[in-house]
ZAZANU-314318 format. One line per 10 residues: number of its first residue (from 1); for each residue x, y, z of N, C-alpha, C, O, CB. Coordinates in nm, 4 decimals. Glycine has a CB too. Layout:
NUM	X Y Z X Y Z X Y Z X Y Z X Y Z | ...
//
This chain:
1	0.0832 -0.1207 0.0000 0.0000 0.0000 0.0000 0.0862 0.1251 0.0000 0.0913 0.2118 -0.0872 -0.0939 0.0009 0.1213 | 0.1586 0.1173 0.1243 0.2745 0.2149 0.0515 0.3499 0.2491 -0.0302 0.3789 0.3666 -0.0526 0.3316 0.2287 0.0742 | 0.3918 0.1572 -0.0851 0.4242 0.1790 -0.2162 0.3944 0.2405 -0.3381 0.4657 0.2982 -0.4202 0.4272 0.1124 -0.2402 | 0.2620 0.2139 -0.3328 0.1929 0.2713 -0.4289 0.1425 0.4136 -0.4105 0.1183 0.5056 -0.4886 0.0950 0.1914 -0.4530 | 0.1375 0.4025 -0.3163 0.1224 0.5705 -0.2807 0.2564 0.6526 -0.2990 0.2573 0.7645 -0.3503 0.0763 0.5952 -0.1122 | 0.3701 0.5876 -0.2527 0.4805 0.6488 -0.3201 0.5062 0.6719 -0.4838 0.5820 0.7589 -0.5265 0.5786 0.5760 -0.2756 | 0.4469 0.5996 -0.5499 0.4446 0.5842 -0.7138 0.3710 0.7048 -0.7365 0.4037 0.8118 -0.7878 0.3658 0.4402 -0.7864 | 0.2589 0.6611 -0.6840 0.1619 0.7885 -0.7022 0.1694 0.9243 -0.7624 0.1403 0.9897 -0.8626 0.1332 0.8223 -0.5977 | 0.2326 0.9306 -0.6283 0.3265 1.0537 -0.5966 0.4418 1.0906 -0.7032 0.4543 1.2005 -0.7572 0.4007 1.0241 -0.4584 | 0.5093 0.9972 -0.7196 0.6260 1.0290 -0.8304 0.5399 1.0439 -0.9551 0.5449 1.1572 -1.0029 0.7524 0.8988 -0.8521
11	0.4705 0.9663 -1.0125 0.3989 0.9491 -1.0876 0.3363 1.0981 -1.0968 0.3464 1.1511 -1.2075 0.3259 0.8352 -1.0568 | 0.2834 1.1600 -1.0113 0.2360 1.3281 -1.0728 0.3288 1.4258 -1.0223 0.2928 1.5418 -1.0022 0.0744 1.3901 -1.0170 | 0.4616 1.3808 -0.9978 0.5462 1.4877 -0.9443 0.5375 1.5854 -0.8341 0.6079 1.6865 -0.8337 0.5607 1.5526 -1.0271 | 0.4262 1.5494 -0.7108 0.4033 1.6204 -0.6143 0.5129 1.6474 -0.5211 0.5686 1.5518 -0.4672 0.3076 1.5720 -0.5609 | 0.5370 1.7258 -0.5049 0.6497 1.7884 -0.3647 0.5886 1.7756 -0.2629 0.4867 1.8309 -0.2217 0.6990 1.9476 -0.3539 | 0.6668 1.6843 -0.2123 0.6694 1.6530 -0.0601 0.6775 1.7466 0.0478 0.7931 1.7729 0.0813 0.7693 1.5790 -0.0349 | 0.5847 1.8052 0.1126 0.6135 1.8800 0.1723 0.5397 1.8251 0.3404 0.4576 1.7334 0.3421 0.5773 2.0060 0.0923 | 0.5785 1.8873 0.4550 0.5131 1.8358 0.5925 0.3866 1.7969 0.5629 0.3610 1.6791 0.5876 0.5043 1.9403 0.7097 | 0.2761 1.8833 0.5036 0.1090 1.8166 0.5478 0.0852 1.7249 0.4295 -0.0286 1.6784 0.4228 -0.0427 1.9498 0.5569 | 0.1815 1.6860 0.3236 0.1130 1.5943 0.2603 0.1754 1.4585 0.3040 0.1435 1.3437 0.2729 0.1138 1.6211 0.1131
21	0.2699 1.5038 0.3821 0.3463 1.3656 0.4676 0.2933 1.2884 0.5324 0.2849 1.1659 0.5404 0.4321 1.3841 0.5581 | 0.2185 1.4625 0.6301 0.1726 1.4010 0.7726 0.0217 1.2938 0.6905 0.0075 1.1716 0.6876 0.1098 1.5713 0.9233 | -0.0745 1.4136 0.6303 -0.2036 1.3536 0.5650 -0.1417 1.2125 0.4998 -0.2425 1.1500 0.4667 -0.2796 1.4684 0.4354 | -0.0212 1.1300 0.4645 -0.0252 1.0134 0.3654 0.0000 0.9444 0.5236 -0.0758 0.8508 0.5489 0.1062 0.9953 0.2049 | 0.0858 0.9773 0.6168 0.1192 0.8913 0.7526 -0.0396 0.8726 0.7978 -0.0823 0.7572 0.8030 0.2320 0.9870 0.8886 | -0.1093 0.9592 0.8236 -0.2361 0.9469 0.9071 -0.2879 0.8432 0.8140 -0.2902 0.7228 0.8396 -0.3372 1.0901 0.9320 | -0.3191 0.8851 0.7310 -0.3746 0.7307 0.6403 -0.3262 0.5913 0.6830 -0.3745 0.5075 0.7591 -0.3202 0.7302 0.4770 | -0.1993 0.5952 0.5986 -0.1391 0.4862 0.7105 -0.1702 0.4181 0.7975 -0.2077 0.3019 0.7820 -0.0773 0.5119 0.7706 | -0.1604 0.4791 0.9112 -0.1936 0.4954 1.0439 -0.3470 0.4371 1.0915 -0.3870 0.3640 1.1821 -0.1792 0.6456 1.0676 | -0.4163 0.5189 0.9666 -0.5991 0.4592 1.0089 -0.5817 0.2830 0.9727 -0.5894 0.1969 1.0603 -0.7683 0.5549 0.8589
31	-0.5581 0.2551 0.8310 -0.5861 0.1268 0.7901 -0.4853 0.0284 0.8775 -0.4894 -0.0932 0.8589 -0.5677 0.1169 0.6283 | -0.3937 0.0882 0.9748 -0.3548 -0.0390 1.0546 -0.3959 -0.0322 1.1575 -0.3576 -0.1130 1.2422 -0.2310 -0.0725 1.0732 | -0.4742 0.0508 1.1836 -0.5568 0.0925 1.2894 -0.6763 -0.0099 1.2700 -0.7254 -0.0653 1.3683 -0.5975 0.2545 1.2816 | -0.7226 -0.0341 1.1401 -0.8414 -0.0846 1.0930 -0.8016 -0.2393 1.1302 -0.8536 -0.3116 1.2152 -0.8770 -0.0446 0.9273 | -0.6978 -0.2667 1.0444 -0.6540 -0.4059 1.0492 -0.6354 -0.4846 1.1612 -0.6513 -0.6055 1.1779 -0.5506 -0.4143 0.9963 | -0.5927 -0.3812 1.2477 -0.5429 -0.4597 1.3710 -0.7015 -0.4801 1.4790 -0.7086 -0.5467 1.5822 -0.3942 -0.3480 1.4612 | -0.7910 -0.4159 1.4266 -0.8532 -0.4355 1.5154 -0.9774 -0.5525 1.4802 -1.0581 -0.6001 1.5599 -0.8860 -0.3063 1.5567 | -0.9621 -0.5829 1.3228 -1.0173 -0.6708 1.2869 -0.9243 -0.7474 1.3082 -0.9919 -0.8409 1.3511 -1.0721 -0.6666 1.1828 | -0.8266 -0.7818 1.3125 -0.7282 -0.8926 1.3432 -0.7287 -0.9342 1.4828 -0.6867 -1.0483 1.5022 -0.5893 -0.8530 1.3092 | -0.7794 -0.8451 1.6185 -0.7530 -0.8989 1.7380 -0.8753 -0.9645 1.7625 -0.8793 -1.0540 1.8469 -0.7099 -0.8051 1.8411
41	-1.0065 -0.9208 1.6795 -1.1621 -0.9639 1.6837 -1.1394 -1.0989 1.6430 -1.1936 -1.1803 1.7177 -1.2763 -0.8790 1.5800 | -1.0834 -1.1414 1.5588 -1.0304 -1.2447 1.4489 -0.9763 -1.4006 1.5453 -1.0070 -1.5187 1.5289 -0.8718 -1.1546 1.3499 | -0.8820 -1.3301 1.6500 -0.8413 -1.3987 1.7284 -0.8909 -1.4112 1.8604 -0.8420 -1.4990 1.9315 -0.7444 -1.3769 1.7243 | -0.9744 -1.3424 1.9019 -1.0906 -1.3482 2.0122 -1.2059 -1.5056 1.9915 -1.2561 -1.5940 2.0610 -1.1961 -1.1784 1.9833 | -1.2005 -1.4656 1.8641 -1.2722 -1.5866 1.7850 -1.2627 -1.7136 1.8386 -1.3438 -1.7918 1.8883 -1.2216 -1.6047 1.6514 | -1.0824 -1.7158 1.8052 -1.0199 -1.8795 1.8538 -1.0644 -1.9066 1.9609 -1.0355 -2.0136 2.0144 -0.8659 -1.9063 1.8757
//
C-alpha cells in the first residue's frame, strides 16, 4: 500500500512537503488501525 502511494506521488510529481506527509502517515496509520482491530476480533474468535 505504501508503495503505491509512493508511485503515485512520483507518478504526478508532487512535492513533498510536511502536510502531505503528515495527511499520507495518518492514512497509514488509520488502515492499521483498521486491520489490527479486525485482526484482534479475528483472534478473540479462537
Amino acid at each position: 500500500m505504501e508503495k503505491s502511494i509512493l508511485m503515485a506521488l512520483k507518478k504526478e510529481r508532487i512535492e513533498f512537503n510536511e502536510s502531505t506527509l503528515l495527511n499520507i502517515l495518518v492514512q497509514i496509520n488509520n488502515m492499521n488501525l483498521i486491520f489490527y482491530k479486525f485482526y484482534k476480533d479475528k483472534n478473540l474468535l479462537w
